[in-house]
C-alpha positions as CSV (number, residue, x, y, z in Angstrom):
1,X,0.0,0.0,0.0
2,X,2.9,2.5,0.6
3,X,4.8,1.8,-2.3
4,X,1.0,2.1,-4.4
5,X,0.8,5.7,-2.5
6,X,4.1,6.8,-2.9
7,X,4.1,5.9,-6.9
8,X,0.6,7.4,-7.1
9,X,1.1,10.1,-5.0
10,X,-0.9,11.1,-1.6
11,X,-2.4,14.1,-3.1
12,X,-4.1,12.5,-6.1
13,X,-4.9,9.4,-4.1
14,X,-6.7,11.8,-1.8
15,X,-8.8,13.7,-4.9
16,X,-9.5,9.9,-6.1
17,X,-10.9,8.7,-2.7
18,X,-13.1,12.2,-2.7
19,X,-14.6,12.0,-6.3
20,X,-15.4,8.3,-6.0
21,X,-17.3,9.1,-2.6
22,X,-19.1,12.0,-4.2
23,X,-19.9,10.2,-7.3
24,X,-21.3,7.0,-5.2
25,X,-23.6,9.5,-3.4
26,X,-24.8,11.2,-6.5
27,X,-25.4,8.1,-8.3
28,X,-27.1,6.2,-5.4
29,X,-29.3,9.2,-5.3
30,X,-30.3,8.9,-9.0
31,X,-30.5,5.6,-9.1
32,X,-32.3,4.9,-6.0
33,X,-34.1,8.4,-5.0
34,X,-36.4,6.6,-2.4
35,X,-33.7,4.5,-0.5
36,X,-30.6,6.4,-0.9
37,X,-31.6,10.1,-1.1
38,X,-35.2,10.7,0.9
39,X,-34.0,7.7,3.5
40,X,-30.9,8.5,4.3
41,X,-29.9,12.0,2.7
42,X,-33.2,14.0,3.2
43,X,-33.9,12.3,6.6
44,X,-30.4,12.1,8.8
45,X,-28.9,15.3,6.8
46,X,-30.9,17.7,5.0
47,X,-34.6,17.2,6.9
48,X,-32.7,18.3,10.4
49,X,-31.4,21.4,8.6
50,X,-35.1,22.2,7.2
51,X,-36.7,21.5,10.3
52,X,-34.0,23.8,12.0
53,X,-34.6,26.7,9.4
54,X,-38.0,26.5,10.6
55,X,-37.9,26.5,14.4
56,X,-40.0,23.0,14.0
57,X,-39.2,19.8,16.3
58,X,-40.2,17.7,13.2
59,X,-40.6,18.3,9.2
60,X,-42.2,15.1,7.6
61,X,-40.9,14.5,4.1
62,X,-44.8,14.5,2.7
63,X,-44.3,13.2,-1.1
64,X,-40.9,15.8,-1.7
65,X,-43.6,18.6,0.3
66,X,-41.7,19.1,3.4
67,X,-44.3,20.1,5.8
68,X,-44.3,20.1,9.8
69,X,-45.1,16.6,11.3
70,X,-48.7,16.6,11.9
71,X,-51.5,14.2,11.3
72,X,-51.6,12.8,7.5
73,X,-48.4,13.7,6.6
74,X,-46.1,11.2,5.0
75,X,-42.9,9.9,4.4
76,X,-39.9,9.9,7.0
77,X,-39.2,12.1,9.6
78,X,-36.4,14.3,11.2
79,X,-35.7,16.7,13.6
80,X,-33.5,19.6,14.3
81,X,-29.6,18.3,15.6
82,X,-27.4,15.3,15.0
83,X,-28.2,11.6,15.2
84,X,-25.6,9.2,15.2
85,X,-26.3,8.5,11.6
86,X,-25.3,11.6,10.9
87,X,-22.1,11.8,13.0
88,X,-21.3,8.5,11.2
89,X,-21.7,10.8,7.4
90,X,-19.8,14.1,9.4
91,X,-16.6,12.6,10.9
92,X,-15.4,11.1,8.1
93,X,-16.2,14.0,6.1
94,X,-13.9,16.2,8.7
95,X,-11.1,13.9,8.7
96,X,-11.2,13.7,4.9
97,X,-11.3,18.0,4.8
98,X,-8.6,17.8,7.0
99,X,-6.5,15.6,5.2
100,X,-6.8,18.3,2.3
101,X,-6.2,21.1,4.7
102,X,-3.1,19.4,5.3
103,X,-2.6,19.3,1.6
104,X,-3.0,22.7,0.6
105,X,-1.0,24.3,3.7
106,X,1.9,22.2,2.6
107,X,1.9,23.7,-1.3
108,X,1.2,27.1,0.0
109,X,4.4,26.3,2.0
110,X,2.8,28.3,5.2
111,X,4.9,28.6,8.6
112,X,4.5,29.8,12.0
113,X,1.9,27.4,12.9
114,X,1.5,28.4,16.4
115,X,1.1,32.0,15.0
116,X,-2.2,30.5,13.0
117,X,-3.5,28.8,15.7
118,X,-4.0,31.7,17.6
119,X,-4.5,34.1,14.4
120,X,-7.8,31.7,13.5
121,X,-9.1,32.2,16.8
122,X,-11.3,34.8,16.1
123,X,-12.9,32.7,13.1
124,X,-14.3,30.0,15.3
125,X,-16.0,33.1,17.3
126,X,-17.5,34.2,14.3
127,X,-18.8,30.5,12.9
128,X,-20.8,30.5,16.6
129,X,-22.0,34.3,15.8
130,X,-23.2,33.3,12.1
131,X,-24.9,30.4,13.3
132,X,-27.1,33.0,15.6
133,X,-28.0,34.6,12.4
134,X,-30.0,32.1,11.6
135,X,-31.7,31.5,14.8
136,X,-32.9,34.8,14.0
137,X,-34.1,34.4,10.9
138,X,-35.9,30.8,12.0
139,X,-37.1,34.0,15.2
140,X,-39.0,36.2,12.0
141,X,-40.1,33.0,10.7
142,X,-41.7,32.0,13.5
143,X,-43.6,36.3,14.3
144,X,-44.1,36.7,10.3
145,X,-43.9,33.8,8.6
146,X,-41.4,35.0,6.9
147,X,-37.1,34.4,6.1
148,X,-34.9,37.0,5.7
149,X,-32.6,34.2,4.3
150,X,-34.6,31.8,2.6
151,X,-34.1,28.0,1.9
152,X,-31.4,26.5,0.3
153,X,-29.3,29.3,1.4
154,X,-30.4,29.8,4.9
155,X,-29.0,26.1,5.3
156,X,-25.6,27.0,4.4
157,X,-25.3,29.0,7.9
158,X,-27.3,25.8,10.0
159,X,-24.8,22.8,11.1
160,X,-23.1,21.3,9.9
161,X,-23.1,23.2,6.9
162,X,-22.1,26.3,8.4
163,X,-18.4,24.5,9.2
164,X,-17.7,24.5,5.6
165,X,-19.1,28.3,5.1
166,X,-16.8,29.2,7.7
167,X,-14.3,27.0,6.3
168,X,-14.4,28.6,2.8
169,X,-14.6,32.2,4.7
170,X,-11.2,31.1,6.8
171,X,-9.6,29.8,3.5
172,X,-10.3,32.8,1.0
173,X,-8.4,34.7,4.3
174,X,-5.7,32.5,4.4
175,X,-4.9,32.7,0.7
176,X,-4.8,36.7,1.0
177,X,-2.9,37.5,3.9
178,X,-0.4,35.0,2.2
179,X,-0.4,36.8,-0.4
180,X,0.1,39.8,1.4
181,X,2.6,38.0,3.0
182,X,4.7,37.2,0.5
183,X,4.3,40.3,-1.6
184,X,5.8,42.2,1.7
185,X,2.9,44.1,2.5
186,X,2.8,43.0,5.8
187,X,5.2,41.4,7.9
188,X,3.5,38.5,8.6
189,X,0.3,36.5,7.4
190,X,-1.1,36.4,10.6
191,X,-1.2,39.8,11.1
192,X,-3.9,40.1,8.3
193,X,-5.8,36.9,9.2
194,X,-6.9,37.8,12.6
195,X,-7.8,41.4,11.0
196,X,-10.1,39.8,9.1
197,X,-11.3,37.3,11.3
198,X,-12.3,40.0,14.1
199,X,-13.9,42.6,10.9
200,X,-16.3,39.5,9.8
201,X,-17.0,38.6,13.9
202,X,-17.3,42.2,14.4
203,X,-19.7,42.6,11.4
204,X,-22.0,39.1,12.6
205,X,-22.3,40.7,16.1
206,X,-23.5,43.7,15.2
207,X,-26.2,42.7,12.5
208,X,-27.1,40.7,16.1
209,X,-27.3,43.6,18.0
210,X,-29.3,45.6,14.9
211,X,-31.9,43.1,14.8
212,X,-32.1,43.1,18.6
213,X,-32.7,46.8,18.3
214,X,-35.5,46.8,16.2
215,X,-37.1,43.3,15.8
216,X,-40.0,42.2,18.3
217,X,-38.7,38.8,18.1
218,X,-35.5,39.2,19.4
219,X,-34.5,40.8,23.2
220,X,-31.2,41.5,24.3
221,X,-29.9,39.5,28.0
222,X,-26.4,40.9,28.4
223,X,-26.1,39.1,31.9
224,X,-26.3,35.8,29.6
225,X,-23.1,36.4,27.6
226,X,-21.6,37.7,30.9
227,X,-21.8,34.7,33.1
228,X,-21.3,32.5,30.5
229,X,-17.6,34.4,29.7
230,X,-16.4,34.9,33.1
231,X,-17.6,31.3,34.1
232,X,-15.5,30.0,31.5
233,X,-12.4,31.8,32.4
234,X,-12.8,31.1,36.2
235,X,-13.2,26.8,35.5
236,X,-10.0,27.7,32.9
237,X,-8.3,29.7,35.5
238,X,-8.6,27.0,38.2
239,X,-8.2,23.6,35.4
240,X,-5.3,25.8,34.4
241,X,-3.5,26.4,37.8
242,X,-4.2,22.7,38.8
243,X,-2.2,21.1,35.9
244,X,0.7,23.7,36.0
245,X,0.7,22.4,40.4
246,X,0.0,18.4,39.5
247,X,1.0,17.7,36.2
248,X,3.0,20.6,34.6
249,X,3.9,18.3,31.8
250,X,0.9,18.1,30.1
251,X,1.3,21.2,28.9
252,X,5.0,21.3,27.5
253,X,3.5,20.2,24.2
254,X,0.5,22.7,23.5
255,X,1.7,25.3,25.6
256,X,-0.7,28.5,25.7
257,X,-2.8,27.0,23.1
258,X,-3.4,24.3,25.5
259,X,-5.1,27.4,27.8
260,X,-7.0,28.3,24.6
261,X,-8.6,24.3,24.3
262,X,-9.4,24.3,27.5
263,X,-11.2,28.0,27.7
264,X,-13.1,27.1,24.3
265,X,-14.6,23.9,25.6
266,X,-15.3,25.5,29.2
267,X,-17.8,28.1,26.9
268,X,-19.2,24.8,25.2
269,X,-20.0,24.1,28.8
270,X,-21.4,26.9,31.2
271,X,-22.7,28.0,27.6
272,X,-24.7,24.6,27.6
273,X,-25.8,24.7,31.6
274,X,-26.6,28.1,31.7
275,X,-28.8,27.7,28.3
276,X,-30.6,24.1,29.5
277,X,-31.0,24.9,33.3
278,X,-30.9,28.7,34.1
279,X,-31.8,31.1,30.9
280,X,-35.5,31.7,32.7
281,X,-33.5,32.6,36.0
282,X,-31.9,35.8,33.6
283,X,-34.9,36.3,32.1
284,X,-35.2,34.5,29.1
285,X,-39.0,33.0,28.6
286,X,-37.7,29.3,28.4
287,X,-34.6,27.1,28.9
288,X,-33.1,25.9,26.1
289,X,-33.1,22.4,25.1
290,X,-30.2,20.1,23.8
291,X,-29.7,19.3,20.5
292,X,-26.7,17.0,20.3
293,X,-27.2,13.5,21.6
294,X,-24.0,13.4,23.7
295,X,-25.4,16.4,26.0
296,X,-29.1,15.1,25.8
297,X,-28.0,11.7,27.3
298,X,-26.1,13.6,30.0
299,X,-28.8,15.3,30.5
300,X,-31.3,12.6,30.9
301,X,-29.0,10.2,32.9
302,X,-28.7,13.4,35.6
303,X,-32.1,13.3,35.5
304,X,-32.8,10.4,36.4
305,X,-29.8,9.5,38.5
306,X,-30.2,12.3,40.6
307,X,-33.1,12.6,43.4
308,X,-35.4,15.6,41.6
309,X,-35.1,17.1,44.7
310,X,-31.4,17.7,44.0
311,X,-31.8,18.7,40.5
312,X,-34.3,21.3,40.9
313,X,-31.1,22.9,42.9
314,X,-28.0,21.8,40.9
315,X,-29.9,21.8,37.5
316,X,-28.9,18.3,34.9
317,X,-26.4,20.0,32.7
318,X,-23.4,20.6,34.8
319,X,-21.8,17.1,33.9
320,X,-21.6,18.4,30.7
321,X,-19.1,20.8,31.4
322,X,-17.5,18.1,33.3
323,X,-16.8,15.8,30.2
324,X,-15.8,18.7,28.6
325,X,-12.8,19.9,30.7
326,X,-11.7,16.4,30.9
327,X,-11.9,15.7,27.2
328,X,-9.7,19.0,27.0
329,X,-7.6,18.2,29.4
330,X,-7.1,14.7,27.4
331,X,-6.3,16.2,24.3
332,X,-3.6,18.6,25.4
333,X,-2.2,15.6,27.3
334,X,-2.2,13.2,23.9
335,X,-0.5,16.3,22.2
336,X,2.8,15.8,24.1
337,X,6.1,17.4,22.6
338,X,6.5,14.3,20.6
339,X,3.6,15.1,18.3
340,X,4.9,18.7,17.7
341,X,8.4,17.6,17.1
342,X,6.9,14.7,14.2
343,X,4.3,16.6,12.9
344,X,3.7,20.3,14.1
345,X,1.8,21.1,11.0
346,X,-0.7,18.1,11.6
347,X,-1.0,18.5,15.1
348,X,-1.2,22.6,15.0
349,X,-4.6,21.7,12.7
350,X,-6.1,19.0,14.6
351,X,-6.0,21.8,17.2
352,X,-7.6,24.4,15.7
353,X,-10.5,21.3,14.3
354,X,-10.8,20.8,18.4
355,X,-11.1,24.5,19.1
356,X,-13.6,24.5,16.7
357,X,-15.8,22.1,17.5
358,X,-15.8,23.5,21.5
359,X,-16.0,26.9,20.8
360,X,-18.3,27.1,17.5
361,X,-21.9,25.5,19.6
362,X,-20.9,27.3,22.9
363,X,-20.7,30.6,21.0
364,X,-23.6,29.8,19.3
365,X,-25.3,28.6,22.7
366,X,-24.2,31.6,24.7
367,X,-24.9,34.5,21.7
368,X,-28.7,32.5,21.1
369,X,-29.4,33.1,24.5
370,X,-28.1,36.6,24.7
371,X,-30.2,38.2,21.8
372,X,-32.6,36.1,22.5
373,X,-33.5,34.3,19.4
């Protein structure tokens, strides 16, 4: 198999594997609409996305008619969020994007990965931020009836296909501040990448705070963003200051993007148990309610583990932000200094995928909850 890749080379063997998946999903499609494309497409990938664009906990198929479940309607099912189904389409799908990621940074011969790291940051902000703009538009859907971004495009800004908008945002960055890079406009490409990371995250908020200001449908709860931000930092703070007293050495690997891994998942976290337990303590009219299974079964095993008497105090989220600090903590420890020394360019991207993933739903979570949509 190595000598096959190396004669072929990984590149093209990489383009190969993509094209023949895409052209086994298209043709399945075609060839068998009812089994391949409204069973498995349309119901585990592009119903939850409809039924999400439409603030409905079900769309029903209905003859190629998507219509909200109700009595009489036909066909399959789905709802808004991810199934394992779905994961089992998405993670393959990431590790294959990655593997071209990996690709492309090595012929655009890009350095200072530690400087992109941390010069991406403010994109994975903004991919939570744009995914509030469409909570927002599902918010006028629901008081008008009405999008401001209409189907197919409003989908394109839902998860999971708002990773590859934001993707193709990051990516048309990356290709001009290299550019300005290497034409000596600027001494360094991260200098113009976290520019335009923070304009586009700038620009997202504040369409947020315009609709906020003169929508009905939307209400602004500042305390929201606040406890959710400084709760974060504090369980960073003290995950932080425990693993530089007990076990400095997990962190001779990632370093300071280590701290970043562990703030971004801590938002994932207080984001999540301030959103599913305690948004009607700060005002909000209702709690929110989990849309990933991993969180729903934490959820649900609290709930039922616990005496009621105990969760009507503690609320059934906080676990969740329990698994997450510990699956942080994990990955900074399985990036030792071995994996920077093999591979920094690998491991430097898995990192920012891991951000990503963490910081992309909290900010979402925490942002949905502050403008109320």
């Amino acid at each position: 198999m190595e000598e096959y890749i190396d004669r072929v080379g990984a590149e093209r063997l990489w383009a190969a594997v993509v094209g023949a998946l895409a052209a086994v999903v298209v043709l399945g499609a075609l060839l068998f609409p009812q089994r391949v494309y409204v069973e498995i497409i349309w119901q585990y990938f592009w119903g939850p996305v409809v039924a999400d664009a439409h603030s409905w906990g079900c769309v029903a198929w209905n003859g190629g008619s998507p219509v909200e479940c109700a009595p009489g309607t036909t066909g399959p099912t789905a709802s808004p969020g991810y199934t394992f189904v779905s994961y089992a389409g998405y993670i393959p799908t990431l590790v294959l994007l990655l593997v071209g990621v990996i690709f492309l940074v090595r012929r655009l011969g890009i350095e200072r990965y530690r400087a992109g790291f941390y010069a991406l940051f403010p994109f994975m902000l903004f991919g939570g931020a744009l995914r509030v703009v469409e909570d927002a538009n599902a918010a006028a859907f629901r008081e008008t009836g009405q999008m401001a971004i209409d189907l197919p495009w409003s989908g394109f800004i839902i998860s999971p296909l708002i990773y590859f908008t934001v993707f193709f945002v990051a990516l048309a960055a990356v290709f001009l501040s290299v550019w300005l890079d290497r034409n000596d406009y600027v001494s360094g490409y991260e200098y113009p990448l976290v520019g335009i990371g923070t304009t586009v995250l700038l620009l997202t908020v504040g369409y947020l705070g315009y609709v906020t200001a003169t929508e009905p449908y939307a209400t602004f709860y500042p305390m929201v963003a606040v406890i959710v931000l400084v709760g974060a930092t504090l369980v960073t703070a003290i995950t932080w200051v425990a693993i530089e007293e007990f076990a400095p050495e997990l962190n001779r690997g990632t370093r300071y993007m280590g701290l970043v891994v562990i703030w971004a998942h801590s938002v994932d976290g207080v984001a999540n148990v301030v959103g599913l337990d305690w948004a009607t303590s700060l005002g909000l009219p209702y709690n929110l309610t989990p849309k990933h299974p991993i969180n729903a079964a934490i959820v649900d095993v609290t709930g039922s583990v616990l005496p009621q008497s105990i969760v009507d105090v503690t609320g059934a989220a906080w676990p969740f932000l329990l698994v997450k600090v510990a699956a942080a903590v994990f990955v900074i420890w399985i990036f030792d200094e071995t994996v920077f020394e093999e591979s920094p360019r690998y491991a430097v991207l898995l990192l920012i995928t891991v951000v990503a993933v963490g910081l992309g739903p909290g900010t979402r979570d925490m942002l949905r909850a502050t403008f109320g949509v």
